[in-house]
Every structure is written in C-alpha cells, then in structure tokens.
C-alpha positions in Angstrom: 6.6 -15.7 -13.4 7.3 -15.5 -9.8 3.5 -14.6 -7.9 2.5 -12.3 -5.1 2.4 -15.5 -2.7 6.1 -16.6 -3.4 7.0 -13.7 -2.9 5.4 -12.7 0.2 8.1 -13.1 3.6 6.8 -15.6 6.3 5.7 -12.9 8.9 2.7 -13.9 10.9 1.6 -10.2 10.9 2.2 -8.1 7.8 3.9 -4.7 7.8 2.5 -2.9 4.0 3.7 0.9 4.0 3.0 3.2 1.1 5.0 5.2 -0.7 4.3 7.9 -4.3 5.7 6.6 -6.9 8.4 9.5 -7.7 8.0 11.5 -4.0 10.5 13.3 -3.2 12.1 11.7 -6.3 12.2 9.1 -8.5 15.7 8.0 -7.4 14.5 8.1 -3.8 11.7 6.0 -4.5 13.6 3.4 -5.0 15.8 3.9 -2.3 12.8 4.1 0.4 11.5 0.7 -1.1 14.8 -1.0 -0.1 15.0 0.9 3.1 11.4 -0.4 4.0 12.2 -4.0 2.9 15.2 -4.1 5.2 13.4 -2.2 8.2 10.7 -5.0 7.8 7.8 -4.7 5.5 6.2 -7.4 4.0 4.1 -5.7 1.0 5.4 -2.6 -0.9 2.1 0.1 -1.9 3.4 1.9 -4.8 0.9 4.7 -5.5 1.1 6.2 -8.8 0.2 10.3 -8.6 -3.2 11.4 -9.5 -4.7 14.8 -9.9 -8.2 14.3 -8.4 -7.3 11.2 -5.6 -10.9 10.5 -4.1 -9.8 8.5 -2.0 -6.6 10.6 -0.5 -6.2 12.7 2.5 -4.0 16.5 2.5 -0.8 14.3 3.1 -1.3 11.8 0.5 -1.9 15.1 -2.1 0.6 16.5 -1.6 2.8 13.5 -2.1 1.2 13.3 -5.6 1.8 16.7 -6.5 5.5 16.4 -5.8 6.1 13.2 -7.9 3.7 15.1 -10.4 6.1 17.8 -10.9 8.5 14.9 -11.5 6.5 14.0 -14.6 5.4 10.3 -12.8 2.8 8.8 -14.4 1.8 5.4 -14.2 3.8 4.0 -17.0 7.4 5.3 -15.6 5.8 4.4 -12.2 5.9 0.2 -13.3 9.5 1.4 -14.8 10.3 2.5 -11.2 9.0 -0.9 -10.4 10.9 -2.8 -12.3 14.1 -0.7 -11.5 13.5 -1.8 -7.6 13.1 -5.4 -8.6 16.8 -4.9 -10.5 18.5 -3.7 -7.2 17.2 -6.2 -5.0 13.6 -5.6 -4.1 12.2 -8.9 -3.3 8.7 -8.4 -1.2 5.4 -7.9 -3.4 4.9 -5.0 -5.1 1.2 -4.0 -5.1 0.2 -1.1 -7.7 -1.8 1.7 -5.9 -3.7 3.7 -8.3 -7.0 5.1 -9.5 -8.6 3.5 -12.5 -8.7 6.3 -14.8 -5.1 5.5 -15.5 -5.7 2.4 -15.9 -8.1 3.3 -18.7 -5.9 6.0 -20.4 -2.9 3.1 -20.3 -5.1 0.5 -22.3 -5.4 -2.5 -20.8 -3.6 -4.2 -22.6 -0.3 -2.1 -22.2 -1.0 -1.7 -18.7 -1.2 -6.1 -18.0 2.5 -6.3 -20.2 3.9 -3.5 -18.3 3.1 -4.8 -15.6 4.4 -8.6 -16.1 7.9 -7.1 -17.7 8.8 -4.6 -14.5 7.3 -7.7 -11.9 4.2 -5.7 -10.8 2.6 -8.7 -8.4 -0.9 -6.7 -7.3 -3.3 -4.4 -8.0 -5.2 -2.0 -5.8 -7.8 0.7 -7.6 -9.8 2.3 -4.5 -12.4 3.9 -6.7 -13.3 1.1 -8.9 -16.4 -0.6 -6.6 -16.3 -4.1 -6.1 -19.6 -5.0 -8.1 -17.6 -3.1 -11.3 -14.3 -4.9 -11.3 -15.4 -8.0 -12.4 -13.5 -7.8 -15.5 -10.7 -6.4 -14.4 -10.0 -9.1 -11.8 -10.7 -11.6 -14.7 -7.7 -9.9 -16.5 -5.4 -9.7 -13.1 -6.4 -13.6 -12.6 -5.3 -14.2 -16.4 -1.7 -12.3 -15.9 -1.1 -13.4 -12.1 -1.8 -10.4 -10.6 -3.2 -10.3 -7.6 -6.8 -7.4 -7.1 -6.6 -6.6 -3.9 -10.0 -5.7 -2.3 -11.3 -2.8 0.2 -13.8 -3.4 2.6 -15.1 -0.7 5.0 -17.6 -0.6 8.1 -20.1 0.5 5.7 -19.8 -2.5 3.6 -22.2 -5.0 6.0 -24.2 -6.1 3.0 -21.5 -6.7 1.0 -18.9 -8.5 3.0 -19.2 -11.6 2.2 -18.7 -10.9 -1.3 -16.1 -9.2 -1.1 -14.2 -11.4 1.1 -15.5 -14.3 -0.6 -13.1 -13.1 -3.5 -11.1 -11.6 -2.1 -7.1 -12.5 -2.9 -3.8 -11.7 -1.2 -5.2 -9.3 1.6 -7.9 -7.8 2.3 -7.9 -4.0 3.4 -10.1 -3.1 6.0 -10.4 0.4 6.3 -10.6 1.8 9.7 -12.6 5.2 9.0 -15.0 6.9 7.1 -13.2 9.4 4.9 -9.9 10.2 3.3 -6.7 8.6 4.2 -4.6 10.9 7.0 -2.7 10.5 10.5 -5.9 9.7 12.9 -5.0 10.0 16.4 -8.1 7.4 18.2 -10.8 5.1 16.4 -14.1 4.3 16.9 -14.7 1.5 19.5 -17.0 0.4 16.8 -14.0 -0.3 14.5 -13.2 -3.4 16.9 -16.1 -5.8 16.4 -16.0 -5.1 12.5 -12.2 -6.1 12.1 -13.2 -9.1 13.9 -16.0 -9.6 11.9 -14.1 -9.4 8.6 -11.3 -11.7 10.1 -13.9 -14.0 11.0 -15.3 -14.5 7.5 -11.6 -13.4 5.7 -9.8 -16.8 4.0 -7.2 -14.6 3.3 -4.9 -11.9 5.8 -6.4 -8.9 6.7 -4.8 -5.6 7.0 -6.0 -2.4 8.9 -5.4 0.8 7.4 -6.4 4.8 7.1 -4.9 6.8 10.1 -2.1 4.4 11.4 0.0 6.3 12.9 1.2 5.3 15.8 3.0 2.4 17.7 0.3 2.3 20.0 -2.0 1.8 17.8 -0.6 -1.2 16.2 -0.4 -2.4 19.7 -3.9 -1.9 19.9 -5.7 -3.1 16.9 -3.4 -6.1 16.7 -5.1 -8.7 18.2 -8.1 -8.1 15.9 -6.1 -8.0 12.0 -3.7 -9.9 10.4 -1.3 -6.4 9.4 -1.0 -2.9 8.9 -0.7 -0.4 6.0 0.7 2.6 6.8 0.5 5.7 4.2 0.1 9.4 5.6 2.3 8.8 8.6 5.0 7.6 6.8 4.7 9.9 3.8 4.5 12.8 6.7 8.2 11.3 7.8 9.4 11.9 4.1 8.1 15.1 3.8 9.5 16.4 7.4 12.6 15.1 6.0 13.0 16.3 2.0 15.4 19.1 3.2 17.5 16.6 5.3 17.4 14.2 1.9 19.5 17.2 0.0 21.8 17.5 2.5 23.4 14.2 3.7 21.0 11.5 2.1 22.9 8.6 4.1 22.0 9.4 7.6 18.8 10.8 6.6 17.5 7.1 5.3 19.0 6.1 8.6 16.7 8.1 10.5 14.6 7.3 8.8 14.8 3.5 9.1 14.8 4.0 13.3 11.9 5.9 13.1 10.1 3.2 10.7 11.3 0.7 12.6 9.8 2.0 16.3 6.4 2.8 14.9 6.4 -1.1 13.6 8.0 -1.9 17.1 4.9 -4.2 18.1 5.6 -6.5 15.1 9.3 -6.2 15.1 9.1 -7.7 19.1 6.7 -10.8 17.1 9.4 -12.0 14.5 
C-alpha cells in the first residue's frame, strides 16, 4: 500500500487546496483534483458535505449544500476518491470530514473504504486531540495518516499535539470559522514560528488564505498553505461558466490558481 509520504511531491513548501466532495458536481470534482495537481498542489483536502460543519465558514456551507443536493456522503465521497486515483491522481489524498460520519460509517467500513479507493489521510476538525486517541491507533494500523489542528489558543497543548503529530500539521490562523480573511493578527507571526520551532513535521497555515500576498507574507514563518474558501469562492463565481464551455472554464481557472500560488510557483 503506497503511504501519504511516497506519495507526497518533493516541494520545499506545500500547496494543499480544498475542495467538497461532489461541488458543483461529482464529475467536476474529479476534474478540479487533476486541474489542482497539474497547477501545483502537493496535498488534495477532500471535504465530505455535512449538515451542521462547526468548523465551516458561509462559503464552505454552501459548498456542502450543493454536493448535498448531489446525494454525497461520505461513502460515495472515498468512491470519488478512488475514481481520481484511476485517472491519474497521484498527490495525497487527505479525507476532510466531521466525525459523526465517521461514526454512522462504522469504523470498520470506513478504514476498508478507505484502503480500497487509496484514501492516504485523515482530518476530523471537531474530534479534540485528547479524544482521538483511538482513532489515530486505527489510522496508524491502516496507514493512514491523522492529521492534527493546532490553533493560537492551544499554548498548553502544543507540545502534544505536535509531538504526535504526522504528515502536517495545520496551524490555524484565526479564531473562528473558515472564510476569505483579508489581514491577520500580528500575533499570528510569533505563534507560527513557535509551532515550527517545536513541529518535526511541515507546517501548513490555513483559515482566510486568500490572497498572493498573503502567501508572500506568512511564508517565511510555515512550511505551506491550505487554501479552502477562496478557492471554493472561484468555483462558485464560475458554476454558470462550468455549464457553458467547461474547457476554458477549468483553464481559467487553473491561471487564476496558479497566480494566487505565484509565491511558491517562483520557489520550484
């Protein structure tokens, strides 16, 4: 079974952009996931749709209400998965969701379905650290890698956290929901550098990238980016466009992908 690290491209900073699992369509899905491996990303966030997502901004909502009315769920979202690894997907594939899916799944259907469609991570934001004890002992026994949070209120729990932490570790930037942010707290500086300081393993800034300039900014002090609202705000600017001539629309897409990654583009 081929693992998140073998599969991970050589980039010295890491591009990871989220997409919904089944926004603006199934079919589409896929096709973003192959457009975003070609325009550079080194870590695919699938986020399976969820009707009460603590931890999501407007933007991020309304992504999972449209691949909702698709009838995604988290099974046909490791199908979806599995389809991308058939036509050529190579980068890691980390699974975005909440962990009352996980639950309804069964474990044990949830670890096989992930092996057979080549999940390689797992991400559940609302499932605290000090409670996922044995579902990282399950991810370590299938090689899949838990992927741990860590926020500016987390000071008394940081080295624990990035003491276990695998693959990357997110660092989020703000206090809140995920959505476009236009500046960050000056505050947000010394506690990347913290994190990187005690991280053994990349860390990546996300919640309210947005912006090329602020990739330009913040990367001196973290190892990557992820980048959900802003890029899920692109799709949904352009679902109309998708109807019309899909070709030139993922082309657009793709420049416009590409110049808000610009500052780690210039790096490879």
């Amino acid at each position: 079974m081929t693992t998140y690290l073998e599969r991970l491209p050589k980039h010295d900073k890491l591009f990871i952009p989220f997409i919904m699992s089944g926004d603006p369509t199934p079919e589409l899905t896929i096709k973003l996931a192959l457009l975003l491996e070609e325009a550079g990303a080194s870590v695919l966030e699938l986020g399976v749709p969820y009707s009460d997502p603590l931890a999501d901004g407007p933007v991020i909502q309304r992504a999972s209400k449209r691949a909702l009315a698709h009838k995604t769920t988290i099974k046909s979202t490791m199908e979806l998965a599995g389809e991308m690894r058939r036509r050529g997907l190579k980068i890691p594939i980390i699974l975005f969701t909440y962990f009352n899916p996980v639950l309804q799944l069964g474990e044990e259907s949830f670890f096989a379905l992930a092996k057979q469609n080549q999940v390689d991570g797992l991400l559940i934001p609302d499932l605290p650290f000090e409670e996922s004890g044995r579902i990282r002992e399950k991810c370590s026994e299938h090689a899949i890698t838990y992927i741990s949070l860590v926020a500016p209120t987390s000071k008394e729990r940081m080295n624990t956290i990035t003491e276990h932490a695998q693959g990357f570790l997110y660092c989020i930037s703000s206090l809140g929901v995920t959505g476009v942010r236009k500046e960050f707290s000056e505050e947000l500086y010394a506690f990347l550098e913290e994190v990187k300081k005690k991280s053994n393993v990349p860390t990546a800034v996300g919640f309210g990238i947005s912006e090329s300039e602020h990739i330009q900014t913040l990367k001196p002090y973290c190892d990557g980016f992820v980048v959900g609202s802003a890029l899920i705000n692109m799709i949904e600017q352009k679902e109309k466009q998708f109807k019309v001539d899909e070709e030139k629309t993922l082309h657009e897409l793709k420049q416009q992908i590409e110049e808000l990654i610009s500052p780690l583009l210039a790096e490879r």
